[in-house]
N, C-alpha and C positions, 0 to 999 in steps of 0.2 A: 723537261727540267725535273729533276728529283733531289729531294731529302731524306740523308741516311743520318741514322742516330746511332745504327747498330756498332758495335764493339768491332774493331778489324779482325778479331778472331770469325765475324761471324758474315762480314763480304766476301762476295764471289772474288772468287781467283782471274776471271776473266771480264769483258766487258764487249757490246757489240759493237761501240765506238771506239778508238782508239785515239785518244788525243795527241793533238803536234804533228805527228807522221813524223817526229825525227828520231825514228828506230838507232840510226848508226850514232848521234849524240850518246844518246843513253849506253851505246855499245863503249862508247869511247868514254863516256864517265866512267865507268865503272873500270875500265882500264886504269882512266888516270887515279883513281881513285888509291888502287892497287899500290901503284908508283908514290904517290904523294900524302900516304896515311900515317907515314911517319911524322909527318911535319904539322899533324894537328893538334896535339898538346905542346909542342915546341914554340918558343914566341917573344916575342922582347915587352919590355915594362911600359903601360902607357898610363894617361891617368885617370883613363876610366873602364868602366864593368861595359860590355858591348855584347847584345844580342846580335849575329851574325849568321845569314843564311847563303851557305857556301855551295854552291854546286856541285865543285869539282871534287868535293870530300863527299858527298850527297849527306852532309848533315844542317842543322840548325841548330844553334850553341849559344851557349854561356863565356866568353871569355874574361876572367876574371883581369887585374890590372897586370899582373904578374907573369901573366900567359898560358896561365894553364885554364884548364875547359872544365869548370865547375856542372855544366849541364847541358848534354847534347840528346838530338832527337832526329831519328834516321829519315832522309826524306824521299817521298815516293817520286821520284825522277827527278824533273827542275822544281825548283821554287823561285818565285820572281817578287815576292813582297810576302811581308810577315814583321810583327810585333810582338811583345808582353804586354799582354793589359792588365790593369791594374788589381785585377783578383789573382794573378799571380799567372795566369796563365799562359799560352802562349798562339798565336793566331796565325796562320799562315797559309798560303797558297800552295799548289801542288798541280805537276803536268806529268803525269805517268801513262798508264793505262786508263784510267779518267782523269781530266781535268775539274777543278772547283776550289774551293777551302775547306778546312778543320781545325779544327781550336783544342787543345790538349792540354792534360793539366799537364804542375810539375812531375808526375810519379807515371807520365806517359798515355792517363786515358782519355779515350774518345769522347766530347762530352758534345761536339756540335761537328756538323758534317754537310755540308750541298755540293750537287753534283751537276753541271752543266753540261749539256749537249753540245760542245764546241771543241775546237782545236786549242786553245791558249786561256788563260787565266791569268794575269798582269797584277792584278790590284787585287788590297782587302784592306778593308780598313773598318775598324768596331766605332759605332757612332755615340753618342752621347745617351740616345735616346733605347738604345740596346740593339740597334738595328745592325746589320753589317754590309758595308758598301762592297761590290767587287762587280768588274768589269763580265758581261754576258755579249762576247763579238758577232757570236752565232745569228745574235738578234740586232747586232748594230745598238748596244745600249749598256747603259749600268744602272743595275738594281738593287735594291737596299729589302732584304729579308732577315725575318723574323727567327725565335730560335724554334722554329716548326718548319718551317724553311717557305712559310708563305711569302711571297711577294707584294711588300707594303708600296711600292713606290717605284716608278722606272723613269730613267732619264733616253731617249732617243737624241743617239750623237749623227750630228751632223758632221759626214766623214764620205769621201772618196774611197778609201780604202777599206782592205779585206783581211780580215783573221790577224794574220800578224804582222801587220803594220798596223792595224785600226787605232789602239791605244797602247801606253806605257802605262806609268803611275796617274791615276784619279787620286783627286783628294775633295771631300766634304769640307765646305768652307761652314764656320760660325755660325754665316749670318745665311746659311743656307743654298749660297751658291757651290758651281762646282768648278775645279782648275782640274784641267783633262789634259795630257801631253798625249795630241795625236799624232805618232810615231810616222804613217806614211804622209800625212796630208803637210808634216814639215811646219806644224804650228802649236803653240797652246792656246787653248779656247777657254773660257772663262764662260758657263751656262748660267743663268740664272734660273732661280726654285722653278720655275713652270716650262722652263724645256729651253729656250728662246738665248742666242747668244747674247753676252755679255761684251764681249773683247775676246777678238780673234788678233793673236802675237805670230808673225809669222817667225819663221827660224832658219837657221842656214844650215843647219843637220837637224835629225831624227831626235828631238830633245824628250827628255825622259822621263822629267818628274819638275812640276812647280810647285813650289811656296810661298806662300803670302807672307809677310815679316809684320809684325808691329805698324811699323813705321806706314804700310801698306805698296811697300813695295816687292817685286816678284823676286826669287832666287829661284833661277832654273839650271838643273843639271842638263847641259845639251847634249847626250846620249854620246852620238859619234860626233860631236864638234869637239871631245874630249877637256871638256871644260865645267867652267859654272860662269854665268853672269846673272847680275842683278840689274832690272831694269824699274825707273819709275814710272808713275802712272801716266806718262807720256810715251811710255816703251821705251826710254832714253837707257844706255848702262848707263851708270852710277858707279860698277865695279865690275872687274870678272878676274877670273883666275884662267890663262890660257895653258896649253901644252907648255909653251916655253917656258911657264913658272912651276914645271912638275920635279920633282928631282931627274938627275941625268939617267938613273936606272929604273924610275918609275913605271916605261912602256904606255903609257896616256893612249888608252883604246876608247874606252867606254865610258862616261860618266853616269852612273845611274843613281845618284843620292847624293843629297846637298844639307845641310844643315848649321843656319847662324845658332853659336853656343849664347851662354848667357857674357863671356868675357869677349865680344866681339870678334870671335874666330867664326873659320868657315870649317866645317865639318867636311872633308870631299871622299866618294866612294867611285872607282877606277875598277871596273869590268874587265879580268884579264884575259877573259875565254878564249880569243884568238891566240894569246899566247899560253895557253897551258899554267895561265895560274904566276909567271915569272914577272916579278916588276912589283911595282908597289897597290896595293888594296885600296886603304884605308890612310888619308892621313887628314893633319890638320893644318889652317895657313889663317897665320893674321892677316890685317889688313894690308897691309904691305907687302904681304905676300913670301913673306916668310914661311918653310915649313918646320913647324913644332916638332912634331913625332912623325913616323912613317912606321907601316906594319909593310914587311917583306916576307909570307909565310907561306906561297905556293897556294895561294886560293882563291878560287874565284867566286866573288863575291859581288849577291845582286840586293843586298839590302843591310844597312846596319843601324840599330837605334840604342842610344846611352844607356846605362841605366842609372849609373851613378857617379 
């Protein structure tokens, strides 16, 4: 496990682990990349500012309501989770020639940096406490490090599965617990602060990311069930939004990000990577399942949060 602080000018060019092993992706980003760089400041009107971490572009952006890209940041292969936290800056995961996280200001520099000994990096997330959560599969766990990159705290997931299936998105709950979408084991697990489960949700796909609402009920993005449902504290739905309620040109692959707004919408984010980015991202659906807006912009997109 290691912590770099140093400036990218001043990390080795190479590395003796190679994270992912998906050499031909990376060959084929950077293909699509070529093909589809026209279509990244291009974009229709929505009614809000959205940080977006696009693979197919290999950037992380800014996109203003208008469509155009007020601020982007080139990224070192995939990225699979990333936010702005609230000192302006920006946080995100990264699967290149190493896998880990790094946190960047707006003007581009390096201010925080860890490096895992593993194939994949899923999650990150900045804690209240200043900690930062982010998934370590290598070891079968998520750990929560310091900005020295010591290791204050580790959670051991109880998982069947290996490297990349082990997890999707973690999330640090409030009150201390953790919601884990274990990608191969086909469940979300619910851990409480000392290790020990809470509520294991089984699922009928690879689901991707849960949320706790208010209310205390879960909004889960089901990965490849290509949807979102909300379940209550009985695991019962309550609501989902399925393929059939996507638009007809959507292409409903992947669901990897879910989010109830403040006006009782569902925020839905649609993984297009099998299809080269064609179909719909990003859109929005009342309850009834109406959809608001829809973004059609040739991207493949594994994480998006408002800003305003």
């Amino acid at each position: 496990m290691t912590h770099i602080s140093t400036p990218a000018a001043a990390r080795p060019s190479s590395a003796r682990f190679r994270c992912g092993g998906h050499g031909s992706n990376f060959l084929l980003a950077a293909i699509l990349l070529l093909i589809g760089a026209a279509t990244l400041a291009a974009g229709e009107v929505i009614p809000y500012r959205l940080l977006i971490g696009d693979s197919q572009n290999g950037k992380i952006f800014i996109r203003e309501k208008d469509g155009t890209i007020s601020w982007e940041h080139s990224l070192e292969g995939r990225s699979f989770d990333g936010s702005k936290l609230a000192n302006g800056n920006v946080l995100f995961t990264f699967q290149g020639g190493r896998c880990g996280v790094v946190e960047v200001t707006p003007d581009h520099k390096e201010v925080f940096r860890y490096v895992v000994k593993g194939p994949e990096v899923h999650t990150v997330q900045r804690l209240p406490d200043g900690l930062t959560l982010l998934d370590d599969v290598a070891n079968t766990r998520l750990i929560e490090v310091d900005a020295q990159g010591q290791i204050k705290r580790e959670l051991k997931l109880n998982t069947k599965s290996h490297f990349h299936h082990m997890t999707r998105l973690a999330r640090k709950q409030p009150d201390g617990t953790y919601l884990v979408a274990q990608d191969g084991d086909g469940a979300i697990v619910e851990y409480k602060a000392d290790g020990t489960e809470a509520r294991r949700i089984p699922m009928n796909s690879n689901a991707h990311l849960a949320t706790r609402l208010p209310s205390g009920n879960l909004l889960i993005a089901t990965g490849n069930g290509a949807g979102v449902v909300e379940l209550d504290a009985k695991d019962k739905p309550v609501w989902d939004f399925t393929r059939s309620n996507f638009p007809a040109d959507a292409n409903p692959t992947w669901t990897v990000g879910d989010q109830r707004l403040a006006n009782g919408n569902t925020l839905i984010v649609n993984w297009l990577g099998s299809k080269n980015g064609k179909g719909v991202s990003v859109m929005e659906s009342t309850p009834d399942k109406k959809v608001v807006w829809a973004l059609r912009e040739m991207r493949t997109v594994f994480y998006v949060q408002i800003l305003e």
